[in-house]
C-alpha positions, 0 to 999 in steps of 0.5 A: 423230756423227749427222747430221739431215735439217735439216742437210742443209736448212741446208747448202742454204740455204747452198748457194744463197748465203742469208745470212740466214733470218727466222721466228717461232719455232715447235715445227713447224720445230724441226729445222731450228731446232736445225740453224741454231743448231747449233754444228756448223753455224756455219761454214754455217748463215745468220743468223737474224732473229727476228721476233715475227709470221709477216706481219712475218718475210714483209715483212722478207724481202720488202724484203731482196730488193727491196734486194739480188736476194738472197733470206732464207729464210722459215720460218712455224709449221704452218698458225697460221703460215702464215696469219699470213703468209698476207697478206704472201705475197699481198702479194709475190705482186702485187709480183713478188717471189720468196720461199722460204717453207719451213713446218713441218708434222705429223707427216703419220704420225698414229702419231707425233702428240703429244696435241693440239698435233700434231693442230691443228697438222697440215694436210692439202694445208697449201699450200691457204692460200696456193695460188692466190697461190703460184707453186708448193707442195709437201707432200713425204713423203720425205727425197728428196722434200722434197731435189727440193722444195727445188731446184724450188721455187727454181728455180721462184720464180726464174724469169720472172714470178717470184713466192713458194714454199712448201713444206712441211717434215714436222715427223717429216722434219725429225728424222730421221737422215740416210739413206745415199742422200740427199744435196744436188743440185748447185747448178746444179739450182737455176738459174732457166730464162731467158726469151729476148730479142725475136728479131732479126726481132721487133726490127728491125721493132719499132724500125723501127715505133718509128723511124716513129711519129709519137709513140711511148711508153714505159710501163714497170712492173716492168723496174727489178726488174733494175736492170741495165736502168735504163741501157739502157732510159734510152739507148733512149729517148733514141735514139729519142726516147720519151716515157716514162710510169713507172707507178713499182712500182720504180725503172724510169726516172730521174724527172728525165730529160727525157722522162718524163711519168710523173704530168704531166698527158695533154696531148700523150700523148693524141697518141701513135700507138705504145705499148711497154709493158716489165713492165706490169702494169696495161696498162689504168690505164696506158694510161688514164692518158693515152689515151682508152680503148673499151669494150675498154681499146683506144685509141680513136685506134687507137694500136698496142700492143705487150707485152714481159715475162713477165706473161702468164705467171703467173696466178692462178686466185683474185687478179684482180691480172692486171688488166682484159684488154687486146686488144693489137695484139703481145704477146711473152713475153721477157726485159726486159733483153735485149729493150731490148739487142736494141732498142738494138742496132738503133737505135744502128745507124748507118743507122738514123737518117734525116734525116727520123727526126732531125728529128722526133725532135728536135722532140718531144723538144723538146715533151716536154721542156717537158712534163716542165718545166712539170710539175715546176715545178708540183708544186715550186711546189705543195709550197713553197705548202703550206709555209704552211699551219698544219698540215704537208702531206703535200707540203711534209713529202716535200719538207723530207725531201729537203732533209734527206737530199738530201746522202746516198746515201739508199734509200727502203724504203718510200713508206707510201701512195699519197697519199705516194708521189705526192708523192715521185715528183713530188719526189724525184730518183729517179734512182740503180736501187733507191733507190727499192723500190715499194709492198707489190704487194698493197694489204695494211697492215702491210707498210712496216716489215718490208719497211724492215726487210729493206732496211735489213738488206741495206744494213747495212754500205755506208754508205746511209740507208735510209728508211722514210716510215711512214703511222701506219696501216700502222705500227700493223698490225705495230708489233712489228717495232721489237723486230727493228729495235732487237735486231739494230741495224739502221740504218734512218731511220722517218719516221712520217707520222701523219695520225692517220688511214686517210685512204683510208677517211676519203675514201671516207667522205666520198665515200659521205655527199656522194653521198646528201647526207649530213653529211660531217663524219661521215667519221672515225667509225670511220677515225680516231685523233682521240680516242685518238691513239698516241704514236709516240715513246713506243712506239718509246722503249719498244723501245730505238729512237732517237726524237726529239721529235715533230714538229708545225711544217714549219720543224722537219722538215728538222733532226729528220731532218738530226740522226736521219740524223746519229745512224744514221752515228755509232752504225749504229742506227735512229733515229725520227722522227714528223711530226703531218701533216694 
């Protein structure tokens, strides 16, 4: 029996542990489509997750491995693809995510062309769309070529700062039969290069500096994309007493935990005199979040700054998202997880902790401590006012929604907006590594449910609740990301926030009129759903999806989603429900 290149293609999927892949049909990968479907193939083939847009198929495998550390293979359609896809690459490029985004191509061989479809389907240098947000692209040539491609380009993805592939698949390649002297690499040849941890010389004089300071701070970022630091990094900052800002792209630090002041107002921040930043990606924000900045983004009391993680080393030459340049006083390029073990190692020594160190340790735990209280009572206090007003508030509907699933084992996919996920940072016990996955990374709408989709996926058989909060504008970008959802049964709880409105451009609108004086009340033309509203219900209904009325008083929230969530357990399905916000 003939064996195809696009076998071999599909057994190293397989061989690299890949589960699932997810695409948009398209005749450019049709190789590699017959081989996933074939029935020889069965035993090694990964399921597939059809998805009806390429920006959806990204999102879907972007939130997989967000969910689980594993990865979906990605396959887009020839260059129309790809730059359907090419936002939602651009948004796990922000993010930090590793994608393996594999396309179809050609052929590169003009003679093998068919008529028309084969030549605007065919791109020469087709990495080009993506290339300056990629970490790595390849347009091999060969069956050897595109082997070796295969295992860099998962290599490459994989190892620090991680970030998406792509490599093109020749269409003429992919139909091939199999060479004699062509076959898979071991699985090993695929194995990511490590980043070491901080040094012992680095880390005894870090700790001791630590041990020193006056009031030291944790800033953390990315860290938790290992969810095996969570622990660690939360008993180093016990030890040494940190006050801890969580600048939140994922689940880094437990949000209830005495000594994060992530969101609380300055206050005693401002006092701090040493900063250790771990996987930080906008130094500048963060340090401004609470430390008057120089010209230069330098604390102006002299605060000392220290870098650990690998985001120096990627970069891109197009995407600003490398943010403003900070001079800092160390920056060392290591492994976040090892380098906190390395930290922990010599502060949990046991002549480490002075009387002097203790003492004053202890005090500003104290002070932090308060700090952290009166910050939650605040914004508790501020949800259950907004709980009076006629129309749901954004804060009140994220608490009523806790109240619902508070009693669950529940993973939010998705916060929908930065208006949302401030409520639920504030408000939801984020506690557990990954239950909280992060905003899209790049700013890009249409994300939220194809990422919600992929982590439900990854969740579909442990029991968990995983939730999407959907702002109405994000949802209508990529609506047809419920036919995946309701074809393969995926268990997913959407939480449609419609405020029928692009909120962030309403404000701006407004911001604009009101500086040059202007009529404000102007500010929805154009950013709003006032005057032809989108019936959420109805559009889910319309795939097959459980969607429950909609819902318009505050008193209401809690029991739609306490009986949607009830629904998911007993029929492991998604469920539906929209919440008319202001």
């Amino acid at each position: 029996m003939t064996k195809y290149f696009s076998d071999v293609i599909v057994e190293f999927l397989r061989q690299q542990d890949i589960d699932y892949v997810t695409f948009n049909p398209g005749a450019s990968f049709r190789g590699v489509h017959d081989s996933l479907v074939h029935e020889d193939n069965a035993e090694i083939a990964p399921e597939i997750v059809m998805a009806c847009h390429e920006e959806i198929a990204v999102a879907i495998a972007h939130g997989y491995h967000k969910a689980s550390n594993r990865h979906m293979g990605v396959f887009v359609h020839a260059n129309v693809g790809l730059l359907h896809a090419s936002m939602a690459i651009f948004n796990a490029w922000c993010d930090r995510v590793p994608l393996f985004v594999l396309g179809g191509n050609g052929p590169l061989d003009a003679g093998k062309r068919r008529p028309w479809i084969d030549w605007i389907h065919t791109s020469q240098n087709i990495e080009s769309v993506v290339k300056d947000y990629v970490k790595w692209c390849d347009q091999p040539t060969s069956q050897r070529a595109t082997v070796e491609s295969l295992y860099r380009g998962f290599k490459l993805m994989n190892t620090p700062m991680k970030a998406p592939v792509f490599v093109a698949l020749d269409f003429d390649i992919q139909e091939q039969p199999l060479q004699d002297d062509v076959r898979l690499l071991p699985k090993t040849a695929a194995q990511a290069t490590e980043l070491p941890p901080l040094d012992a010389l680095s880390a005894d004089g870090l700790a001791t500096r630590l041990r020193d300071s006056r009031l030291p701070v944790l800033i953390t970022d990315f860290s938790g994309q290992d969810p095996r630091t969570v622990a660690p990094l939360t008993a180093l900052a016990e030890r040494l007493g940190l006050a801890v800002v969580d600048r939140g792209n994922r689940m880094n630090f437990p949000s209830t935990h005495e000594l994060n002041l992530s969101g609380a107002t300055a206050g005693l921040l401002e006092d701090a005199d040493l900063v250790l930043a771990l996987e930080v990606q906008d130094l500048a924000g963060a340090l401004g979040s609470f430390l008057e900045l120089d010209d230069h983004g330098k604390p102006a009391n002299g605060a000392h700054v220290v870098t650990i993680g690998a985001n120096d080393l990627l970069t891109s030459k197009w995407a600003a998202d490398y943010q403003q340049f900070v001079p800092v006083d160390q920056a060392v390029a290591a492994d976040a997880l090892g380098s906190v073990n390395a930290l922990r190692e010599r502060a949990d020594d046991a002549s480490f902790a002075t009387p002097e160190f203790t003492a004053r340790r202890d005090e500003r735990v104290k002070k932090i401590s308060a700090a952290h209280l009166r910050a939650r009572a605040e914004w508790a206090g501020q949800a259950a006012e907004a709980k009076g007003n006629e129309i749901i508030n954004v804060a009140a509907a994220v608490d009523e929604i806790h109240r619902a699933v508070r009693d669950e084992t529940w993973v939010l996919a998705n916060t929908g907006s930065l208006t949302i996920d401030g409520w639920v940072k504030k408000l939801w016990p984020l506690e557990r590594p990954q239950s909280y996955l992060g905003l899209n990374g790049g700013g890009g709408l249409g994300y939220g449910l194809g990422a919600s989709v992929g982590a439900a996926l990854a969740h579909k058989d442990d029991g968990q609740i995983v939730i999407d909060l959907q702002s109405d504008g994000d949802f209508l970008y990529t609506p047809s990301a419920l036919w995946t959802l309701s074809a393969y049964e995926v268990p997913l709880l959407t939480i449609v926030m419609n405020n029928r409105l692009y909120l962030n451009s309403t404000q701006h609108a407004a911001r604009i009129a009101g500086n040059r004086d202007r009529d404000i009340d102007r500010a929805h033309i154009a950013t709003s759903f006032y005057d032809n509203p989108v019936d959420f219900v109805t559009l889910a209904q319309s795939y097959n999806i459980h969607a429950l009325p909609r819902v318009e008083a505050i008193a209401d929230v809690a029991p739609a989603v306490r009986e949607a969530v009830e629904f998911i357990k007993a029929n492991g399905r998604p469920a539906l429900v929209e919440i008319l916000m202001e």
